[in-house]
C-alpha positions as CSV (number, residue, x, y, z in Angstrom):
1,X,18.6,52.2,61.1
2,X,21.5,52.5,63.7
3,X,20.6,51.3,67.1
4,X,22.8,52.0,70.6
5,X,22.4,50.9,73.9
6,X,23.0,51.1,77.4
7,X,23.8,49.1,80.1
8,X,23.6,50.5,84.0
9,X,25.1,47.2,85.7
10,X,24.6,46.3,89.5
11,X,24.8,43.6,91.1
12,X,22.1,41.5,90.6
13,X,20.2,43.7,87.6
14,X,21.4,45.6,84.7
15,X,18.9,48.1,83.0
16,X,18.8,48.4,79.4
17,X,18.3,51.7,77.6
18,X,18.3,51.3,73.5
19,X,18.0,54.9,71.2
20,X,17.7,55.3,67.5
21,X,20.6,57.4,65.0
22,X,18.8,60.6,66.5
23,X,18.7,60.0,70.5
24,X,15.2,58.7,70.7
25,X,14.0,55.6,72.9
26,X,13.0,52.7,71.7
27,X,12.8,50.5,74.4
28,X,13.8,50.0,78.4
29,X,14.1,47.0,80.0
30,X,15.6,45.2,82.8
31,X,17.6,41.9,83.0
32,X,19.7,39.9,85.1
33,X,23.7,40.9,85.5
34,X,24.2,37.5,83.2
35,X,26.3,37.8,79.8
36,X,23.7,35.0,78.4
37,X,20.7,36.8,79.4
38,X,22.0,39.9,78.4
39,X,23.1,38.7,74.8
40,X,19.9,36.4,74.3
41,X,17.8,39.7,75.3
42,X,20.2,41.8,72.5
43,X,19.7,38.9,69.9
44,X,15.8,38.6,70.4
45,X,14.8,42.6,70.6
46,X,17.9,44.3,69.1
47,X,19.7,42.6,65.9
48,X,21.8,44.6,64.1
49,X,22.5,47.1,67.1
50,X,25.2,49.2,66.2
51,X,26.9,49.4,69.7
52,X,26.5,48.5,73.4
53,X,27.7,50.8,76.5
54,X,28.9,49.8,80.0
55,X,30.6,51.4,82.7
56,X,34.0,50.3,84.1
57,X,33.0,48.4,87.3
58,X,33.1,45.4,89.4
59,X,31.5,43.3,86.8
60,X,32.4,45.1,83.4
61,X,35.0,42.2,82.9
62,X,33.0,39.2,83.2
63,X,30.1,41.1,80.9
64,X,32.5,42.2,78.3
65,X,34.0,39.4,77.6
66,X,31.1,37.3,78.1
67,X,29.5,39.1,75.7
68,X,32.1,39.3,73.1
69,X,31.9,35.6,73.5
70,X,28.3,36.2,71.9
71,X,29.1,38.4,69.7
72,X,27.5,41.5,70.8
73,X,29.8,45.0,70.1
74,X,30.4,45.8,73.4
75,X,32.6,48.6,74.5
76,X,33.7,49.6,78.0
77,X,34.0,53.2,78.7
78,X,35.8,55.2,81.8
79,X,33.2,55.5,84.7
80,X,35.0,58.7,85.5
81,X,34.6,60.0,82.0
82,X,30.9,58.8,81.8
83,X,30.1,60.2,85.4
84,X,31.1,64.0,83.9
85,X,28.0,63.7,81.5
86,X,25.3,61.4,83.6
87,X,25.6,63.9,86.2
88,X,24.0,66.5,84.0
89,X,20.6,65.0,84.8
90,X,19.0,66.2,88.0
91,X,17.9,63.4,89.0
92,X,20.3,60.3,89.3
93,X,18.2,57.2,89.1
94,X,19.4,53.4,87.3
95,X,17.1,54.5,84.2
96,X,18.4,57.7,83.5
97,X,22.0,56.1,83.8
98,X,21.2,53.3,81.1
99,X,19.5,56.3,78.7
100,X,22.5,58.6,79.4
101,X,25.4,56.0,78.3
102,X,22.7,54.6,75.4
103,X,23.4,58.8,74.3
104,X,27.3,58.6,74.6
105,X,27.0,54.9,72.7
106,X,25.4,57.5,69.5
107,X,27.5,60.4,69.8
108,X,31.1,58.1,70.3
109,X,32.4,60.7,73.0
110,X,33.6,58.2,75.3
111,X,36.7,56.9,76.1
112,X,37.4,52.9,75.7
113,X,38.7,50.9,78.7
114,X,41.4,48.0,77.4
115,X,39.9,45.0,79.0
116,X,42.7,42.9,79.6
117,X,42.2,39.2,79.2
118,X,41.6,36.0,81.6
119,X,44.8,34.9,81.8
120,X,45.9,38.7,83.1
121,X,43.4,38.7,85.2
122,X,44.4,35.7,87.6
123,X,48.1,37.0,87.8
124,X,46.8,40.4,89.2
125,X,44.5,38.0,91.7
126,X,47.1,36.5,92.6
127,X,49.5,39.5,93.0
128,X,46.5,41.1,94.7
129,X,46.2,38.3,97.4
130,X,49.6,39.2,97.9
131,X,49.0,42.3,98.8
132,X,46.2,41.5,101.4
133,X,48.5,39.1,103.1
134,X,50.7,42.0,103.4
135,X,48.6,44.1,104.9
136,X,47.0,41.8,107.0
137,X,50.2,40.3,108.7
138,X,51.2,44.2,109.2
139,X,48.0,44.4,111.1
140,X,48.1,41.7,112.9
141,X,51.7,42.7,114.2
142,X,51.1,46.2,115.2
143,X,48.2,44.8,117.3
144,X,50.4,42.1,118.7
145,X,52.7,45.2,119.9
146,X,49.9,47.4,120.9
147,X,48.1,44.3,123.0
148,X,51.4,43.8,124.5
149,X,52.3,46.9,125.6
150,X,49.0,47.1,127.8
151,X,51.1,45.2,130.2
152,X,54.3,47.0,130.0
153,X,55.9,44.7,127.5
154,X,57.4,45.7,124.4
155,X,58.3,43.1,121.5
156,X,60.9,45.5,120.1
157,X,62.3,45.2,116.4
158,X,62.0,41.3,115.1
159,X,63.0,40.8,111.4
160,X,62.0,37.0,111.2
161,X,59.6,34.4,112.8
162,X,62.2,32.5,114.5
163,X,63.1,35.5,116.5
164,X,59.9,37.3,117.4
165,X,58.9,33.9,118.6
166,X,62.4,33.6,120.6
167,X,60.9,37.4,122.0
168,X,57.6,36.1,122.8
169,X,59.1,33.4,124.6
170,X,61.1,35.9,126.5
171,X,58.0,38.2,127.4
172,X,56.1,35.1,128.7
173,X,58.6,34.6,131.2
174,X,57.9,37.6,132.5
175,X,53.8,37.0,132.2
176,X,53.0,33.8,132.1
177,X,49.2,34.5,132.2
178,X,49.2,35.9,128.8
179,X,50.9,32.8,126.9
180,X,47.2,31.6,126.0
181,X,44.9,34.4,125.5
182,X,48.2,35.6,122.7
183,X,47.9,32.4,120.9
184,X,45.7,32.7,119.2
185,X,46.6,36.0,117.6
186,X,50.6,34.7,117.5
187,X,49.1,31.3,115.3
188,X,47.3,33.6,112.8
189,X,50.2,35.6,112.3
190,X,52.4,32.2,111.7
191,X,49.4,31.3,109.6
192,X,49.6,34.3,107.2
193,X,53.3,34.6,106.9
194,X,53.1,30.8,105.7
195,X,50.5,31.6,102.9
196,X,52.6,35.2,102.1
197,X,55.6,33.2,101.7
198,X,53.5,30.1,99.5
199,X,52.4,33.5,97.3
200,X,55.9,34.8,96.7
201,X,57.4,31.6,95.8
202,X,54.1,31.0,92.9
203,X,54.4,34.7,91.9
204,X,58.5,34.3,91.7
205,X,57.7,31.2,89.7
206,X,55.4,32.7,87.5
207,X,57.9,35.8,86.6
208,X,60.6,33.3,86.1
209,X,58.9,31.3,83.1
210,X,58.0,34.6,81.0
211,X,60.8,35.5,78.8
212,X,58.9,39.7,79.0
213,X,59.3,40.0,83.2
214,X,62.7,38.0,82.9
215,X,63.7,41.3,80.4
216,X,62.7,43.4,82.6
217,X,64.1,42.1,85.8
218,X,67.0,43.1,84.0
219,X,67.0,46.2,85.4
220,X,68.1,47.4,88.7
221,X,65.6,47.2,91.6
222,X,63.0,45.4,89.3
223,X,62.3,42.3,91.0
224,X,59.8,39.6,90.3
225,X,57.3,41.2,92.0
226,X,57.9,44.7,90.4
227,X,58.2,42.8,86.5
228,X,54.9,40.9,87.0
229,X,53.2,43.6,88.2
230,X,54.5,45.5,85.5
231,X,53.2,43.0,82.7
232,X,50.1,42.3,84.3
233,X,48.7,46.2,84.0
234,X,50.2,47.4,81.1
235,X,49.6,43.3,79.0
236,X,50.0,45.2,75.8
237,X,52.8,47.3,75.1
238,X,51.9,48.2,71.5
239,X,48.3,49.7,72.7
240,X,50.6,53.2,73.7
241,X,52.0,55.3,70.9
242,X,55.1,56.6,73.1
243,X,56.7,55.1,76.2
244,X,56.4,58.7,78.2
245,X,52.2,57.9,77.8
246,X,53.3,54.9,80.7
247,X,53.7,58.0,83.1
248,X,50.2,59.4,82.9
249,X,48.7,56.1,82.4
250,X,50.2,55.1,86.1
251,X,49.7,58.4,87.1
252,X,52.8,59.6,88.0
253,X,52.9,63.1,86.4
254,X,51.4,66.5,87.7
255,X,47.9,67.4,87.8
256,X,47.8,70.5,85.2
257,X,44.7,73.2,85.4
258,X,45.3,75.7,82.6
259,X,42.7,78.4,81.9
260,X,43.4,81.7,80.3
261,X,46.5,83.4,82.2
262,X,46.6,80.6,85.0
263,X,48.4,77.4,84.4
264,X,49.0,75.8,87.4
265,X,50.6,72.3,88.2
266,X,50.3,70.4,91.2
267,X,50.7,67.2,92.9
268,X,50.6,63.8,90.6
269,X,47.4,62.9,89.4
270,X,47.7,59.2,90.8
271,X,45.2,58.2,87.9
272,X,45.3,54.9,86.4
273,X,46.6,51.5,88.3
274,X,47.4,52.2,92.0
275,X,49.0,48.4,92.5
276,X,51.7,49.3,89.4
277,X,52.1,53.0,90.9
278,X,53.2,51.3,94.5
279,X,55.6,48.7,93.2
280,X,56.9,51.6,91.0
281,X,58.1,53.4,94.1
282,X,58.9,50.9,96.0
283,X,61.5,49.9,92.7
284,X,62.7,53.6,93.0
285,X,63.3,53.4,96.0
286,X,65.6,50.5,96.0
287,X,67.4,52.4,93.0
288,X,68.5,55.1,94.7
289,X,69.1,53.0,98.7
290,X,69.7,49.6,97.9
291,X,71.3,48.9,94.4
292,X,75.1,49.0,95.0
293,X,76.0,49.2,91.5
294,X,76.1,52.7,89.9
295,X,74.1,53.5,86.8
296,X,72.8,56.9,85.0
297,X,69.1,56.5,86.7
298,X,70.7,56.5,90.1
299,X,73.2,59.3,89.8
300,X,70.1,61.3,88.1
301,X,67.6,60.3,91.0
302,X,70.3,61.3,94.0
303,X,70.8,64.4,91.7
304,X,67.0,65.7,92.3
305,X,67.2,63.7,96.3
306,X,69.7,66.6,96.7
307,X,67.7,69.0,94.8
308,X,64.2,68.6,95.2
309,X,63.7,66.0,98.2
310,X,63.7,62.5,98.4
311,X,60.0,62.3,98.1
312,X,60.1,63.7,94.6
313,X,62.6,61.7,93.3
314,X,61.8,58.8,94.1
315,X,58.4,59.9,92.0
316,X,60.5,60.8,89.2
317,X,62.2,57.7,89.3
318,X,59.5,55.3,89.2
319,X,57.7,57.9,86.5
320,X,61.0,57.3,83.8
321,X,61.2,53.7,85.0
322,X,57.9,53.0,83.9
323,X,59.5,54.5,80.5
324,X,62.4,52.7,80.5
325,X,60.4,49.5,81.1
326,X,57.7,49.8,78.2
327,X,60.7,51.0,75.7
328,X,62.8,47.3,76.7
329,X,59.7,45.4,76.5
330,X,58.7,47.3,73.3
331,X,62.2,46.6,71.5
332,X,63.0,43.4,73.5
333,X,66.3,44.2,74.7
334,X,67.7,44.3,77.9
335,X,68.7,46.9,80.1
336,X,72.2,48.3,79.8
337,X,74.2,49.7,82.5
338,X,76.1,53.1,81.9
């Protein structure tokens, strides 16, 4: 007899759901969020289960692949996908949640999530921290500027550390009294433009040494950031069956609702991987303001600037760079300029 089940994860407790070939239960239970309680639980009430069910989430990664470890047939399935039929209950409660994707485990109408592996995983951490930095420092700043100008003073535009500090020193001429109670808001600053610049330099390290972002940062605008990021989401090229499937994945191409007469497309769906969708644009964006040197993806992308606004093409851009960088990794060549 085939046997599915469920898994409803939280944090500390995931319930268990398990249904026969015909949808009925055969037992519910409720374990810890551990992949070696989980399997020993699978092993001791449930050999020979056909298939086992979880939602994409904040743990799905360290279950799956805990659990593959221990040979359990584990799948991971969209949560946006699974919500569509869980929410045809009218009640939403943790049970009902484990029985529901138990039900999609029988039937097979889910979709599967690639899980990427551990090594993946700790370049988009560390690409990630990056990020944080970033936002943090820009934080931090704008504060600095709004704190400041409480008092009448402005710190103006500073593109480095050595001058904003040169500024500083300038305003505290002028107010004296506010040289300590800025300090300590000045030292964190320091503090995380150290550790952003300490990230860059490992990430920039880390792109250097792999021969596939090395390819890509072959082509114009594609930095080290950009080429890492780039490897790190999509990990394997081979896993779409055409390059122009890069565009949805990222989601950079229109929403599309079509029903009967009407078929009407709208803004991008911005599906899929948000960290690849951002260094995307920001690539396109160098293409068409910053790259001196002429190519057929420029001319094209100032084309539909002139056209359609530079909003939209820089959107374009980053939706047929995506292409253009899954076709070079997929054929291992390198980029050639027109």
């Amino acid at each position: 007899m085939s046997i599915y089940a469920g898994l409803d994860v939280s944090d500390k407790t995931t319930h268990i759901c398990v249904v026969d070939g015909d949808g009925g239960v055969l037992r519910r239970d409720v374990v810890a969020s551990d992949p070696e309680v989980l399997a020993k639980w699978f092993h001791k009430h449930s050999r020979g289960i056909t298939r086992v069910v979880l939602e994409t989430g904040t743990l799905s990664t360290f279950l799956y692949h805990g659990l593959k470890e221990r040979d359990v047939p584990i799948e991971c399935i969209c949560a946006r996908h699974a919500k569509g039929a869980l929410s045809a209950r009218v009640n939403k409660s943790d049970v009902h949640d484990a029985e529901g994707l138990a039900q999609l485990a029988r039937t097979g109408w889910f979709k599967r999530v690639h899980m990427k592996a551990s090594a993946t995983h700790i370049d988009r951490a560390a690409l990630r921290i990056r990020a944080q930095l970033i936002t943090t420092r820009v934080a931090m700043i704008n504060q600095l500027r709004g704190l400041l100008k409480l008092f009448g003073l402005r710190l103006n535009q500073v593109t480095t550390p050595a001058k904003r500090a040169e500024r500083l020193a300038a305003l505290y001429r002028q107010r004296p009294d506010l040289e300590d109670v800025f300090a300590p808001l000045v030292a964190c600053v320091d503090t995380v433009e150290q550790q952003l610049r300490a990230s860059g330099r490992l990430l920039e390290r880390r792109a250097s040494s792999d021969t596939v972002c090395a390819r890509l940062m072959s082509v114009p605008g594609v930095g080290p950031i950009t080429a890492l990021t780039y490897t790190a989401s999509i990990e394997d090229p081979r896993r779409f069956a055409r390059s122009q499937d890069v565009g949805a994945y990222v989601g950079l191409v229109p929403r599309r609702t079509q029903s009967g007469e009407r078929d009407t497309k709208g803004h991008i769906s911005r599906a899929g991987d948000g960290m690849l969708r951002s260094a995307l644009y920001e690539a396109a964006n160098s293409i068409l303001c910053r790259v001196k040197r002429p190519s057929a993806l420029q001319e094209w992308g100032r084309r539909m600037s002139e056209t359609k606004g530079t909003r939209r093409a820089r959107t374009a851009v980053a939706r047929k760079l995506a292409v253009l960088l899954h076709s070079l990794w997929l054929n291992e060549t390198e980029f050639r300029w027109a």
